[in-house]
C-alpha positions as CSV (number, residue, x, y, z in Angstrom):
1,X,11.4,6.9,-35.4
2,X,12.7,3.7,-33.6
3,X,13.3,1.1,-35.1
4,X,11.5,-2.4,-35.8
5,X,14.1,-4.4,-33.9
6,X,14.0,-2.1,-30.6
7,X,10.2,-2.2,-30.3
8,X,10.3,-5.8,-30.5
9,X,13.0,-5.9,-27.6
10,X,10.4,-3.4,-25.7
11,X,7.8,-5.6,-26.4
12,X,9.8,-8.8,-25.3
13,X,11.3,-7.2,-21.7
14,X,7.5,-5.9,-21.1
15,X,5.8,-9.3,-21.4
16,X,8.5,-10.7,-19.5
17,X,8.1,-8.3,-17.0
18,X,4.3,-8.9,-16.7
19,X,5.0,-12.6,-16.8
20,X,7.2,-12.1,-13.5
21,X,5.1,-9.7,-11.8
22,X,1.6,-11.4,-12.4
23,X,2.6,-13.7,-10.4
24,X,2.4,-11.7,-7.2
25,X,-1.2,-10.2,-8.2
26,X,-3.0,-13.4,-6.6
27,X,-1.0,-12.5,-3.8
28,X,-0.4,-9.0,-2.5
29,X,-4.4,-8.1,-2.6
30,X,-5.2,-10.1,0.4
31,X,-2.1,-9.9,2.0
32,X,-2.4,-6.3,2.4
33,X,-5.8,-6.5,3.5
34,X,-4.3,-8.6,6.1
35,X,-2.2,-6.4,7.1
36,X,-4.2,-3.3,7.0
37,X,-7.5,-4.9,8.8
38,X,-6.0,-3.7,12.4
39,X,-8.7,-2.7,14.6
40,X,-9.4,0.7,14.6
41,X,-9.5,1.0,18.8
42,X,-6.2,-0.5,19.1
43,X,-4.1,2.6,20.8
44,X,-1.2,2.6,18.4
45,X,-3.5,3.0,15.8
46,X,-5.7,5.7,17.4
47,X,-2.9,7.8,18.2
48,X,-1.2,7.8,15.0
49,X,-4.7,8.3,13.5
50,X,-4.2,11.8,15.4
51,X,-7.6,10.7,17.3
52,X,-5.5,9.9,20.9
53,X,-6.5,10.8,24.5
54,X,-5.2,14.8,23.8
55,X,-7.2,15.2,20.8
56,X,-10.0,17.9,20.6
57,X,-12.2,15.0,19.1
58,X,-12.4,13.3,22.6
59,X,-12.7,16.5,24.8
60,X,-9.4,15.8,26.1
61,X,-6.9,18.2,26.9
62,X,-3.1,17.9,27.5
63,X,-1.0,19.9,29.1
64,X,2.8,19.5,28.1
């Protein structure tokens, strides 16, 4: 069983650790729905999507 004085250090780097990393929670959510709110008929994002102009989805056909 651990002892008193290592759970208290746990406890200690944990809040610190929250302390420094709830600082970024105000942040990050609407950053990345920034970044992720690309529109979704942009080319790049239709072809990586797998829905671009070869894909059985749109009736188109390829020939490599």
């Amino acid at each position: 069983m651990p002892d008193k004085e290592s759970n208290l250090e746990a406890d200690k780097d944990r809040r610190d650790f929250l302390k420094a990393a709830g600082k970024f929670a105000a942040i990050v959510p609407p950053a990345m729905t920034l970044l992720l709110s690309t529109s979704m008929t942009a080319r790049a994002t239709v072809v990586s999507g797998g829905g671009g102009p070869c894909s059985s989805d749109n009736g188109g056909s390829c020939s490599s």
